[in-house]
C-alpha positions as CSV (number, residue, x, y, z in Angstrom):
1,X,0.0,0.0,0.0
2,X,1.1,3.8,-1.2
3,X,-0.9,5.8,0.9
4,X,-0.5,9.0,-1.2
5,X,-1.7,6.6,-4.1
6,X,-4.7,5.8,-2.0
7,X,-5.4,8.9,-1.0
8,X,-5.3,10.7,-4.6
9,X,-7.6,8.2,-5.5
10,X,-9.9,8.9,-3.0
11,X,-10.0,12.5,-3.4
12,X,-10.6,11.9,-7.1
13,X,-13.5,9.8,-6.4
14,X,-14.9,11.4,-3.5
15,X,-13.9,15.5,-3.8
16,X,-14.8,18.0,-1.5
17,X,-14.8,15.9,1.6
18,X,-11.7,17.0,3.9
19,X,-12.8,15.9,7.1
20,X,-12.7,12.1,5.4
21,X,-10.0,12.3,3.6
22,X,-8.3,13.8,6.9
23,X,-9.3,11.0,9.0
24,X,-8.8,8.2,6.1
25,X,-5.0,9.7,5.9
26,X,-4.3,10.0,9.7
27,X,-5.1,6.0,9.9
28,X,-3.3,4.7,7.0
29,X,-0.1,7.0,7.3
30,X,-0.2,5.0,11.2
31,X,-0.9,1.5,9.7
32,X,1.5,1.1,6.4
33,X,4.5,-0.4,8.1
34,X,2.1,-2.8,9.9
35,X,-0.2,-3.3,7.0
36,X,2.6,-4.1,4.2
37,X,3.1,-7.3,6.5
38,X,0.9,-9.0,5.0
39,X,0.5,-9.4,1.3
40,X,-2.9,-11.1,1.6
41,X,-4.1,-7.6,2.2
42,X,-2.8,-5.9,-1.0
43,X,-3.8,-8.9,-2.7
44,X,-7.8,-8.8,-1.7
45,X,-7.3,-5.0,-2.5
46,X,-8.6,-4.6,1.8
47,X,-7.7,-0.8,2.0
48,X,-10.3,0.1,-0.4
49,X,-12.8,-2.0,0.9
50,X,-12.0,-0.4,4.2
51,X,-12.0,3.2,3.6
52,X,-15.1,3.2,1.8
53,X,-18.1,2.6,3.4
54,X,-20.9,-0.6,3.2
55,X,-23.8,2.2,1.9
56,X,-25.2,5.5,2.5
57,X,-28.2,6.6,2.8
58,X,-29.9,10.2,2.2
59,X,-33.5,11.5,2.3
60,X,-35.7,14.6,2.7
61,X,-36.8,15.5,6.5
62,X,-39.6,17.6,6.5
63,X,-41.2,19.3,9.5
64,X,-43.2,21.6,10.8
65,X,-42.2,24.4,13.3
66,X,-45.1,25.6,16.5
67,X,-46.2,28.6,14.1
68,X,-47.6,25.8,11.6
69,X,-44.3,26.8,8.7
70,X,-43.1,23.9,6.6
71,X,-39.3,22.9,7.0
72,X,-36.7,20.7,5.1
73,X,-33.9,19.3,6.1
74,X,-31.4,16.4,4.8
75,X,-31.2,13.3,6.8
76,X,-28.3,10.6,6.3
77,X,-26.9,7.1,7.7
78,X,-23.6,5.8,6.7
79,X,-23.1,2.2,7.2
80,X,-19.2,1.7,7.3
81,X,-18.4,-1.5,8.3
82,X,-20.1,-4.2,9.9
83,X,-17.3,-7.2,9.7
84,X,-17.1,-7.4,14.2
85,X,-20.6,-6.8,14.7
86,X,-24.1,-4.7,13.9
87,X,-23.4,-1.0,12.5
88,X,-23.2,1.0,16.0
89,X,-22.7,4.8,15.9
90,X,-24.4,7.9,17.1
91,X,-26.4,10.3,15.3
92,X,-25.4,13.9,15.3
93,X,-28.0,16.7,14.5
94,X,-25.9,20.0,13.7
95,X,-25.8,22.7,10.9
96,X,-22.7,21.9,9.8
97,X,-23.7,18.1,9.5
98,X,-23.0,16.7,5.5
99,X,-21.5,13.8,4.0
100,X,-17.9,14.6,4.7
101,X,-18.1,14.8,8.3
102,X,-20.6,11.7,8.7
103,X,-17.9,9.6,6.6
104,X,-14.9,10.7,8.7
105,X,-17.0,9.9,11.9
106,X,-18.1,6.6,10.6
107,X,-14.7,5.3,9.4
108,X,-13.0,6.6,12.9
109,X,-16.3,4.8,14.4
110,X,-15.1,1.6,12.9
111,X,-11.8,1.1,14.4
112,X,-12.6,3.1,17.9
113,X,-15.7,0.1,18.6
114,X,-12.8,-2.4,17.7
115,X,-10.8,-1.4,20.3
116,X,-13.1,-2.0,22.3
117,X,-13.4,-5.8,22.4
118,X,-17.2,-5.8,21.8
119,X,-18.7,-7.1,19.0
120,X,-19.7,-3.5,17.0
121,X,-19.5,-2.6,13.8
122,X,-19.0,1.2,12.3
123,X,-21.4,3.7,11.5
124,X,-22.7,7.4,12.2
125,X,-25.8,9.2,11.0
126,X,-27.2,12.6,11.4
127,X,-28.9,15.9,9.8
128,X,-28.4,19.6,8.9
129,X,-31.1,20.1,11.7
130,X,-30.2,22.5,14.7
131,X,-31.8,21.9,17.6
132,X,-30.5,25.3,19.0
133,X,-32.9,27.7,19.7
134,X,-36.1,25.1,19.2
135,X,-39.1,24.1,21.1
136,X,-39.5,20.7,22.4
137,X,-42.2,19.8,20.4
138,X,-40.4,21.0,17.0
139,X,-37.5,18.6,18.6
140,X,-40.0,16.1,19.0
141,X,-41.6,16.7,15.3
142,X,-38.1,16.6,13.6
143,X,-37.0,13.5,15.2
144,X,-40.4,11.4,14.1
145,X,-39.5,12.9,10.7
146,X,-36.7,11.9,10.8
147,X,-37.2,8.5,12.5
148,X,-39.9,7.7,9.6
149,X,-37.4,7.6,7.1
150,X,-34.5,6.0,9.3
151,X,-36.7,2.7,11.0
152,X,-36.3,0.9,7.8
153,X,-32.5,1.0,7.6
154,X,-31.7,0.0,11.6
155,X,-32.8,-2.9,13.8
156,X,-30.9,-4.7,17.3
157,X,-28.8,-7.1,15.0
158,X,-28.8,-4.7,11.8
159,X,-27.7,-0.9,13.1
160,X,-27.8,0.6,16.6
161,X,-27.7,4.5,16.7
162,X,-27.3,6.3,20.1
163,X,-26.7,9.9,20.7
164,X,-24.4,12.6,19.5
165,X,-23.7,16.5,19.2
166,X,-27.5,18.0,19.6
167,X,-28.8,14.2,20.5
168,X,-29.5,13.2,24.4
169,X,-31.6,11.5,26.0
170,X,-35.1,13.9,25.0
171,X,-34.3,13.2,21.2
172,X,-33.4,9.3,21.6
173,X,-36.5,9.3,23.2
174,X,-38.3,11.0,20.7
175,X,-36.6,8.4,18.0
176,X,-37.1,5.5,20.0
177,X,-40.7,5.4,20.6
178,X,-41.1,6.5,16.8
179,X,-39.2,3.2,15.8
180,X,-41.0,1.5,18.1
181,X,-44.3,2.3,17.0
182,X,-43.2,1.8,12.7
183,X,-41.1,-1.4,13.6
184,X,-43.9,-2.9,16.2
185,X,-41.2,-4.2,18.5
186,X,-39.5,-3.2,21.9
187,X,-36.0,-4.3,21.3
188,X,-32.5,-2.4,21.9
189,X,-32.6,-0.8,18.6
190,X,-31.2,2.5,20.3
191,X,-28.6,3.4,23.2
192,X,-28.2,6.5,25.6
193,X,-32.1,5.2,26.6
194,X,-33.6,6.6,29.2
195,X,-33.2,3.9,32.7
196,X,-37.3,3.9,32.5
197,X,-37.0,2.4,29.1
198,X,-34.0,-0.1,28.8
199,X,-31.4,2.1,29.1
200,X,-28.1,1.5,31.0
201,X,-26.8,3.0,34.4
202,X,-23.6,5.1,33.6
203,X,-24.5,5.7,29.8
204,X,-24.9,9.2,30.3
205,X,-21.3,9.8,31.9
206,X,-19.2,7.2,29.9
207,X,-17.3,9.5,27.7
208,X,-16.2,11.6,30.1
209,X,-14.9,8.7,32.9
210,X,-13.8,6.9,29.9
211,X,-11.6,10.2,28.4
212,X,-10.3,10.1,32.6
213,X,-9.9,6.9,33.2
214,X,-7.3,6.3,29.9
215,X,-5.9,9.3,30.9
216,X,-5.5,7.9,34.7
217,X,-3.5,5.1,32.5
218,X,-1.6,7.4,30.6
219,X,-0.2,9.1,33.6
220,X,0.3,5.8,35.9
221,X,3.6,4.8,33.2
222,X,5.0,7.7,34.5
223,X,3.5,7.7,38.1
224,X,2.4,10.9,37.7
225,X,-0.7,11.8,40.3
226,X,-3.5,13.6,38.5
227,X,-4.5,15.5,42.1
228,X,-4.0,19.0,42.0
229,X,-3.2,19.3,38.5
230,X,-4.9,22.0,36.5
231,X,-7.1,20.5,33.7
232,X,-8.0,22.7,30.4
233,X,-11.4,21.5,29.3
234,X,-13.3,23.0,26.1
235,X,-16.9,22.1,25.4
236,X,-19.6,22.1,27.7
237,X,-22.2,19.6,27.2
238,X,-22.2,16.2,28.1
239,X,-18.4,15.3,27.3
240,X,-17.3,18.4,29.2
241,X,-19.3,18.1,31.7
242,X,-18.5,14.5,32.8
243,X,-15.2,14.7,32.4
244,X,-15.2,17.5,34.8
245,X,-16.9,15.9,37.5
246,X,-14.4,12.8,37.4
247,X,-11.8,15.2,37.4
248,X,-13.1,17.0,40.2
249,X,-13.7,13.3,42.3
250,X,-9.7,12.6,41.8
251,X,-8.6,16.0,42.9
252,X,-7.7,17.2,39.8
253,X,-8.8,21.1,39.2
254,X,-11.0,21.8,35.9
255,X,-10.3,25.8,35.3
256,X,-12.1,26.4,31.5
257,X,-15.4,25.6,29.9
258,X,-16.6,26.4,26.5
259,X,-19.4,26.8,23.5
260,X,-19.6,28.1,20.5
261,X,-19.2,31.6,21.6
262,X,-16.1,31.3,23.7
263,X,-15.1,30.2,27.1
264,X,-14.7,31.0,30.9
265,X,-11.3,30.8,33.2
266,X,-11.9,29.7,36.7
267,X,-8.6,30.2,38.2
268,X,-10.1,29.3,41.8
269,X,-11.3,25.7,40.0
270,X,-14.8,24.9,38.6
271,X,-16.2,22.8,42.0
272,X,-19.1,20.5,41.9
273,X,-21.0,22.8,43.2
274,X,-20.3,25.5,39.8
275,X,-20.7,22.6,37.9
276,X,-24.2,21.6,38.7
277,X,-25.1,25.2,37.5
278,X,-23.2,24.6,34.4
279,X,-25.6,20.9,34.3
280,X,-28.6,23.5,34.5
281,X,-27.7,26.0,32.6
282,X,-26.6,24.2,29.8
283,X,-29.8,21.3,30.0
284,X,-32.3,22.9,31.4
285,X,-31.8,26.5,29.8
286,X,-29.7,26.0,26.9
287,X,-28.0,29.0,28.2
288,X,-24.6,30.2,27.1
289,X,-21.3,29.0,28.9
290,X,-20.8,33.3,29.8
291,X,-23.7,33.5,32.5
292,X,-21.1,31.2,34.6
293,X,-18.4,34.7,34.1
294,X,-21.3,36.6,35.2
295,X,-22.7,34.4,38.0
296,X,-19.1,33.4,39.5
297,X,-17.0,36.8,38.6
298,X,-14.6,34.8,36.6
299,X,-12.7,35.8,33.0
300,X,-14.8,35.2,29.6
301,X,-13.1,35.2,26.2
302,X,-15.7,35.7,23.2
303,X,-15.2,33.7,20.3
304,X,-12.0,31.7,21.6
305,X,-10.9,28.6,22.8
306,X,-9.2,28.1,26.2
307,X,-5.4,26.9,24.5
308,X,-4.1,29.4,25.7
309,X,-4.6,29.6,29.2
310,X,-2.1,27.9,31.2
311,X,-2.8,24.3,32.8
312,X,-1.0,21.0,32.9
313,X,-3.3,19.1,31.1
314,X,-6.0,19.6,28.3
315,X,-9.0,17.5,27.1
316,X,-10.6,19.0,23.8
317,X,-14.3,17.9,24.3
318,X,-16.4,19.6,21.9
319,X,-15.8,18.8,18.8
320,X,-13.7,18.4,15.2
321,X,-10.5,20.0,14.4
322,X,-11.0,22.7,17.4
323,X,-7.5,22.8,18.4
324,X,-4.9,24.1,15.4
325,X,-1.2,24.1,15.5
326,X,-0.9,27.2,16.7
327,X,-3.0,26.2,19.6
328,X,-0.8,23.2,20.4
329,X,2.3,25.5,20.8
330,X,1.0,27.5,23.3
331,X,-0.7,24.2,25.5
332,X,3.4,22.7,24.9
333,X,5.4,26.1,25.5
334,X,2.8,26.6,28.3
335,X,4.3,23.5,29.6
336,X,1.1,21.1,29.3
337,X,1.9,17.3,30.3
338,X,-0.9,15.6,28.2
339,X,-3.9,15.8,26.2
340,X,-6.2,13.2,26.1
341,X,-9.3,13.8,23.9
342,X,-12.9,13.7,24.7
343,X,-14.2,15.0,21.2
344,X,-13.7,13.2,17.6
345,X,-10.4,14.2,15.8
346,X,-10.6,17.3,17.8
347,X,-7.0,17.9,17.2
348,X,-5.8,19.0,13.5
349,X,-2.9,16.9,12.0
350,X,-0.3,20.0,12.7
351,X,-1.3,19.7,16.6
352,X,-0.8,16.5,16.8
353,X,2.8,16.4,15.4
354,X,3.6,19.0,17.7
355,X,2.6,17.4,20.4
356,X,4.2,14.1,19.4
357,X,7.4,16.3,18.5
358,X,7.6,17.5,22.2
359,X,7.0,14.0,23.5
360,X,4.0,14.7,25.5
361,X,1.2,12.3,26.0
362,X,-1.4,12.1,23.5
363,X,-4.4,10.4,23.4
364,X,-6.5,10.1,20.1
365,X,-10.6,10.3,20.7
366,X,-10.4,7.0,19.2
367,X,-9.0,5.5,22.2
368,X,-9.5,7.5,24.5
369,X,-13.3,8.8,24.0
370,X,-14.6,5.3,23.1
371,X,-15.8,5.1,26.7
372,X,-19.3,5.9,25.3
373,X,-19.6,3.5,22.6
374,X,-18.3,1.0,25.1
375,X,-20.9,1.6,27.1
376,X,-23.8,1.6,24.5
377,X,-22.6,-1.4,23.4
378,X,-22.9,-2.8,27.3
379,X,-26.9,-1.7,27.4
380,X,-27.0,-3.5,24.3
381,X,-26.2,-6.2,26.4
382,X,-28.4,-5.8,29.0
383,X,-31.0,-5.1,26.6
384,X,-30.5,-8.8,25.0
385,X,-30.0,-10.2,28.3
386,X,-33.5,-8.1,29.7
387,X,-31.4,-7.3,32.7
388,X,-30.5,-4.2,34.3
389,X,-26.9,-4.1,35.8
390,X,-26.0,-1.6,39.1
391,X,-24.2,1.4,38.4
392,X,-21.2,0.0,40.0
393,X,-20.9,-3.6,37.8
394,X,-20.9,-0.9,34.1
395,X,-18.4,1.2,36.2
396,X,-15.9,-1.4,36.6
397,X,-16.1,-3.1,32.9
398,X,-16.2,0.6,31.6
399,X,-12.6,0.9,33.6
400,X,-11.7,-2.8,32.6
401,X,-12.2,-1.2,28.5
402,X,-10.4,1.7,28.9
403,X,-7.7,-0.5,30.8
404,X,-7.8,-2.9,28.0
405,X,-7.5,0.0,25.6
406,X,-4.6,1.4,26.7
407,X,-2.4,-1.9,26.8
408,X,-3.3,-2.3,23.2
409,X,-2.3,1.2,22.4
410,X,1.1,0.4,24.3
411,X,1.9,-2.7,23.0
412,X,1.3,-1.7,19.0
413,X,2.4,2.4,20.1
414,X,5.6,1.8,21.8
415,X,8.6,3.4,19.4
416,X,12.2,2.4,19.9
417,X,12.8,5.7,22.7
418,X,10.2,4.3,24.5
419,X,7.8,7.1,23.2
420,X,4.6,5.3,23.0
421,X,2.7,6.9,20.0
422,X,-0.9,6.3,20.5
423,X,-2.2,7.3,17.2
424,X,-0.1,4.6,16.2
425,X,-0.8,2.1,18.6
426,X,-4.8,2.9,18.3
427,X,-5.1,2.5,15.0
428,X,-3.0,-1.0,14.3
429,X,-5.1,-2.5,17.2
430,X,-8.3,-1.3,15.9
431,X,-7.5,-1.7,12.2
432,X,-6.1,-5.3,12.6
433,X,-8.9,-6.7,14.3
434,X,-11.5,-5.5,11.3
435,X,-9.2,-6.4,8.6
436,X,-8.6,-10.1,9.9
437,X,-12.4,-10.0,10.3
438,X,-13.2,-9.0,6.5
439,X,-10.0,-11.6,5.4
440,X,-12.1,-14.4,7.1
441,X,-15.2,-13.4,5.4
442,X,-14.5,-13.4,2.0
443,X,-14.8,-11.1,-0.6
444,X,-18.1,-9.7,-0.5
């Protein structure tokens, strides 16, 4: 394999799609020495099977607004890769949702479940819809809209969405008891459920422990204590907000926050006690992240991101390419220790050779955010089983995962220096275990 070769031809055949071809490049440029190991590969032409996905599907949403007006939107699922297991992957409503994006999370989707160890294949699915600034009941409109179009295409043992940017529990609601009603069944078609309803213990906070607990693992090879450490977080929804309060429970001090219009400093620490108001503001008011400067006397930065503020670790939690080159400079001259990444591919490629450059610890989302996917895939499990396991029993397999991820990472990551380079290691883990998969399945 020539990954420039492959590339070109990707861009030729699919233009106009740079977050895909971003994070189809970041994977193979990690894989070649590893995958040019085995001829079989090259030989059932695997790469290209891999990088593009099973099927896509788009369709018209339409949808009415309280004042009785008509809307449209575009709706889509992409089916990646189901070799290990059903299609599994969240569905993200956002304006800047299109094809690109849904491809780039899809593929990363495929090799981030792989890692793992439970039996889930790739996919992601979303829409153009906003759900900023809506009622509930034009929430509730668009996702039956939406929902009417998508039952056919999903099913327990076929495709299992769960939540994503501008999807939580209200809107998997809404979905699920749409499917449920077209499909006439009560199975475990969706994740991020609400408890009442199948849903798992834990689900809600999984990403955020998860993005913790690897970075727990990250630290203990150097027996570095996270207490008292100052902890950069951006975002402030659900990743954000979960990976503050695990932060907060081992001592560590969060200091930043963010949305779209900027973000706050807390020098004195966000407590659990600020960040139940954040909890509130954010899902009960859909407030913006500046009524915390204005209700705790803190700084707010408008239309920035918190890089440059001086901690010893960051964890980019909002979303896609939100932290440049330029950005990664500052977090290493600002002598930053690690940054472990609660968001998808938060980090552009620039950041991340800086921050391999200076030796620091890195953690890709694809290890170290697939807490959440881990645990959708263990109320899956309940779901089958008709169980519902205690809070503590999903805690302690989610910490066994992450665990389990990181001593992959290390093991395919680990460079002659001892650098361990967990791009590297998290992408031959994940990628070896699909492709062996596909290998053993034919060509199909």
């Amino acid at each position: 394999m020539k990954v420039e070769q492959v590339l070109e031809d990707l861009k030729r055949r699919f233009p106009n799609e740079p977050e895909y071809h971003q994070a189809v490049h970041e994977v193979l440029e990690s894989i070649e020495e590893e995958y040019n190991k085995h001829p079989e590969f090259e030989k059932a032409n695997l790469i290209e099977r891999l990088c593009i996905p099973d099927r896509i599907f788009s369709f018209r949403v339409t949808w009415t607004d309280d004042k009785g007006n008509t809307h449209t939107n575009m709706g889509y699922r992409v089916q990646h890769c189901n070799a290990i297991g059903p299609y599994k992957g969240g569905i993200r409503l956002h304006a800047s949702v299109n094809p690109s994006i849904l491809k780039f999370l899809a593929f990363e989707q495929t090799f981030k479940n792989s890692l793992t160890t439970l039996p889930m294949g790739g996919a992601k699915g979303g829409s153009d819809f906003s759900p900023k600034g809506k009622s509930s009941a034009e929430i509730m409109r668009f996702c039956q809209a939406f929902t009417t179009e998508l039952w056919r295409h999903i099913g327990p043992d076929t495709d299992v969405p769960a939540g994503d940017i501008g999807v939580g529990g209200r809107e998997i609601g809404y979905m699920f008891g749409m499917y449920k009603k077209l499909a006439r069944e009560f199975t475990g078609t969706f994740t991020g459920k609400g408890l009442a309803f199948g849903g798992s213990l834990i689900r809600p906070e999984a990403t955020g422990y998860g993005n913790v607990y690897f970075l727990l693992e990250m630290l203990k090879t150097k027996n570095i204590d996270i207490k008292g450490k100052k902890c950069l977080i951006s975002g402030s929804g659900n990743v954000a907000q979960y990976t503050c309060e695990k932060l907060i429970e081992l001592g560590a001090i969060p200091v930043t926050l963010s949305d779209s219009s900027g973000y706050i400093y807390d020098p004195e620490g966000i407590t659990t006690e600020k960040l139940e108001y954040v909890k509130e503001l954010k899902e009960l008011y859909r407030g913006r992240i500046s009524e915390y400067a204005e209700t705790y006397g803190c700084k707010y930065v408008p239309n920035a991101r918190p890089w440059g503020e001086k901690g010893d670790i960051a964890l980019p939690s909002a979303t896609q390419n939100e932290l440049n080159g330029e950005d990664a400079q500052k977090l290493v001259d600002n002598g930053v220790i690690a940054i472990s990444e609660g968001a998808n591919m938060p980090s552009t490629p620039e950041a991340i050779a800086i921050f391999q450059k200076a030796k620091i610890f890195y953690a890709p989302g694809k290890a170290a955010n697939a807490g959440g996917v881990s645990v959708s895939g263990l109320e899956m499990t309940q779901n089958s089983e008709r169980l519902n396991w205690a809070a503590e029993e999903v805690d302690n397999k989610l910490k066994w995962i992450m665990q389990n991820i990181h001593e992959n990472c290390v093991k395919y990551g680990t460079e002659a220096d001892g650098y361990v380079n967990y791009v590297k290691g998290a992408n031959i883990a994940g990628f070896m275990k699909v492709a062996k998969a596909v290998m053993a399945q034919g060509i199909i």
